[in-house]
N, C-alpha and C positions, 0 to 999 in steps of 0.2 A: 226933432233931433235925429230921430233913425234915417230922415231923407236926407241930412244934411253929410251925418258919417257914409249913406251909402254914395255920396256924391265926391267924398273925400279919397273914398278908398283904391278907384281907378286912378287918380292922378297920384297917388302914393305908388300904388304898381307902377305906372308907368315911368316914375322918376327912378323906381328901385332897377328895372329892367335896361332903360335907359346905361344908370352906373354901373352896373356888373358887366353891358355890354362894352361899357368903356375900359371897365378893368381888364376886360376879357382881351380886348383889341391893345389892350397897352402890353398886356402880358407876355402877347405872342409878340406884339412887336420886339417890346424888348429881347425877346428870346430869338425873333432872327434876324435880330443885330446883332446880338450874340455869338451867334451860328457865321453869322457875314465876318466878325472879327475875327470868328476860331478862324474862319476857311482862306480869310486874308491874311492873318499872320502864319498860316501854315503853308501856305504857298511859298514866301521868300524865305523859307526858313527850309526848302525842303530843295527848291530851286538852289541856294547858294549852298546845301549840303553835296547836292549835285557837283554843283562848278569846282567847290573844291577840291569833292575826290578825282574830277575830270583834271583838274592841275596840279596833284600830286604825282610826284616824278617817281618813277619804279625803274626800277636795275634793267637796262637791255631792252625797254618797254615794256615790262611784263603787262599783263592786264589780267593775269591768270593765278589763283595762289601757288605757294612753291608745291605743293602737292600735286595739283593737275598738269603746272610743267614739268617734274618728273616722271609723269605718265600717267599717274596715279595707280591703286592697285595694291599687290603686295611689294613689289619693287620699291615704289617710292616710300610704301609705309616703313623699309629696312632703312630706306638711305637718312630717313628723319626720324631713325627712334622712335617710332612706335611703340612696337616691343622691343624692349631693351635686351632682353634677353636671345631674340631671333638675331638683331642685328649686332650684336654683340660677341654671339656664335659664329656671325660669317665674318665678322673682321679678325676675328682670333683664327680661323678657317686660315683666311688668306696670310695672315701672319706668318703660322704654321708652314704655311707652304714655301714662302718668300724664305724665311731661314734655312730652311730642309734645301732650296734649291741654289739658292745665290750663297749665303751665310757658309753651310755645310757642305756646297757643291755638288748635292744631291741629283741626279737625274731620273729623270720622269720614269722612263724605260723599267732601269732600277727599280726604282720606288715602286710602281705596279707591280712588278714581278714578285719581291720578298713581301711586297702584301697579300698577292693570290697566295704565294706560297706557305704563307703564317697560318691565314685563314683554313685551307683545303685540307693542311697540315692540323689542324685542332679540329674541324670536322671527319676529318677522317678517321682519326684517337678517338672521339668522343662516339661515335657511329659502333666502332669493334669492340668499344669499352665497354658499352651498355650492354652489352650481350654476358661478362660476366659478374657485374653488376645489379644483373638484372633491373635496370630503368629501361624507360621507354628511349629510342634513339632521337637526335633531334630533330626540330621540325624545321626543314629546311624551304623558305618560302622560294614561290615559283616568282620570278621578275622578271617583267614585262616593258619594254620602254615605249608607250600611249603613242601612239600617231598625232592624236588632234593638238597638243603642243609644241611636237618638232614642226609642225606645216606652218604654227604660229609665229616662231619665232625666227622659223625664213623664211617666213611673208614681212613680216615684220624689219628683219635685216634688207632685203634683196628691196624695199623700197625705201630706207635710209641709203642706201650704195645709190639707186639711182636717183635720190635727190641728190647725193654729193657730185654724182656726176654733173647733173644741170647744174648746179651752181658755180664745179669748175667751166662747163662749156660757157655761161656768159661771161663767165671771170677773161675766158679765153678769148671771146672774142674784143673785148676792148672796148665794150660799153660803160664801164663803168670804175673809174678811174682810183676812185676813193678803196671802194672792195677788192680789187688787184692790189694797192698796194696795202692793206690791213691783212690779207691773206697769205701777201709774199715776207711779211715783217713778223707772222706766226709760225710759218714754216723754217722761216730762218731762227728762231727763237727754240723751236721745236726738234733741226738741227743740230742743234747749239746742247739742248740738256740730252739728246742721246747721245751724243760724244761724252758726255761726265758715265754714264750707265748703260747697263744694258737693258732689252727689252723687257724682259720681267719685272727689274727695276721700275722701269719706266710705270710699266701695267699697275705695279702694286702702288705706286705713288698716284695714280690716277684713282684709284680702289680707295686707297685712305681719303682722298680730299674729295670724291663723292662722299663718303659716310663722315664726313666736318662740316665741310662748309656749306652744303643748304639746311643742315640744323643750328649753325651759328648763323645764319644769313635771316632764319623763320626767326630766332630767337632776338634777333636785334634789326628785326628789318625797317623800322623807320629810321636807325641814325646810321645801317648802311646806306640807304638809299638819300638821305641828305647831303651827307659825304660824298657818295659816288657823283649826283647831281653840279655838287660844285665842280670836280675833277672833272666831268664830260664839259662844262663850259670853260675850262679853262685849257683842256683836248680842242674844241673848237678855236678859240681863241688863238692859238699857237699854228694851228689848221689853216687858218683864214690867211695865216700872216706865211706861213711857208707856200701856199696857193697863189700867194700876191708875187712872190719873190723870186719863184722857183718855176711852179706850175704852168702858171699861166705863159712862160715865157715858151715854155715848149710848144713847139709849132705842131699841130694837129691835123695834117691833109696839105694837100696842094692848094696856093693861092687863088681864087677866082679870079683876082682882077689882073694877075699875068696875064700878056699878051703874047701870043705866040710869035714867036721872030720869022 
């Protein structure tokens, strides 16, 4: 009996060794089958998340949020409400000024001068007063206007001036048929509303619809950019058919196949 169980008990190991190796070999298999369908359905799912944000139509082509094409910074943080409170302060700012100057017919000149005047005026009383009052006089800070900002902001200026220039020089020279006339059709438009106002006007209308429209633009920007989408193909559409009718009929250089007489 003891020869017989010792002879049993290798072929029992070995079946047992055997199945757990199989279970072991199924386990894994099925786990990087698993792994092969995670990595397989994550691919066109990550691919076509791709293709579609590549096929969503953005205003002007953005490819940028409206923050970083503002500049980004504190600037942009004013123009889209951030703080409500900062940007809320400088539209009231410009308000203020637009009424005091156009409204009131307020001049700048003016307005500086009965401000020094107010000021220097209540410093000057409050300075001779403390002396029979005995308080301490007031503290009048020392104000300094920073260097490393004014260099910034005409560096900044003086190469927006010379990209305007190069885009009128190629406008200028005639390469490009389409941007001459979209640039001559804004000047004339632009024409058009400074004959209704004046500059100031103008400025402060340009002031208010920075601080609207790229926070109404961030706040509804997929169904402006759907809408806009339709209107640029149906701008095209109208484009093609005035290029057919119009454009193309304009003779562009001297004939090559003239022969000289």
């Amino acid at each position: 009996m003891t020869e017989h169980q010792h002879e049993e008990l290798p072929v029992e190991s070995v079946v047992e060794k055997t199945t757990d190796r199989g279970l072991i070999h199924d386990s894994s298999s099925s786990s990087s089958d698993s792994d092969d369908d995670k990595k397989s359905s994550s691919l066109p799912s990550s691919s076509v998340s791709e293709s579609i944000k590549s096929k969503v139509f953005r205003l002007f082509g953005r490819e940028k949020p409206v923050h970083k094409v503002l500049g980004g910074g504190k600037p942009a943080d004013v123009f889209l409400w951030r703080n409500k409170k900062i940007s809320g302060g400088v539209l009231g700012g410009a308000t203020a000024a637009w009424v005091l100057f156009e409204l009131l017919q307020y001049h700048l000149l003016t307005l500086v001068c009965h401000c020094l005047i107010a000021a220097l005026a209540v410093l000057f009383l409050w300075s001779n007063a403390t002396t029979f009052i005995n308080k301490s006089p007031p503290h009048i800070p020392e104000v300094h206007i920073p260097e490393e900002p004014v260099l910034q902001v005409a560096a900044a200026l003086r190469i927006e001036i010379n990209r305007a220039l190069v885009v009128l020089r190629d406008i200028a020279s005639g390469k490009d048929l389409k941007k001459f006339l979209s640039v001559i059709a804004g000047l004339w438009v632009l024409s058009i509303v400074g004959s209704w106002c004046n500059f100031l006007t103008l400025f402060y209308i340009a002031f208010v619809l920075l601080h609207t429209v790229p926070v109404i633009y961030e706040k509804y920007e997929d169904q402006v950019d759907s809408f806009s989408e339709k209107a640029w193909a149906e701008i095209k559409k109208q484009y093609a058919v005035f290029d057919a009718k119009v454009l193309s009929k304009i003779p562009r250089g001297p004939l090559k196949g003239k022969k000289k007489e």
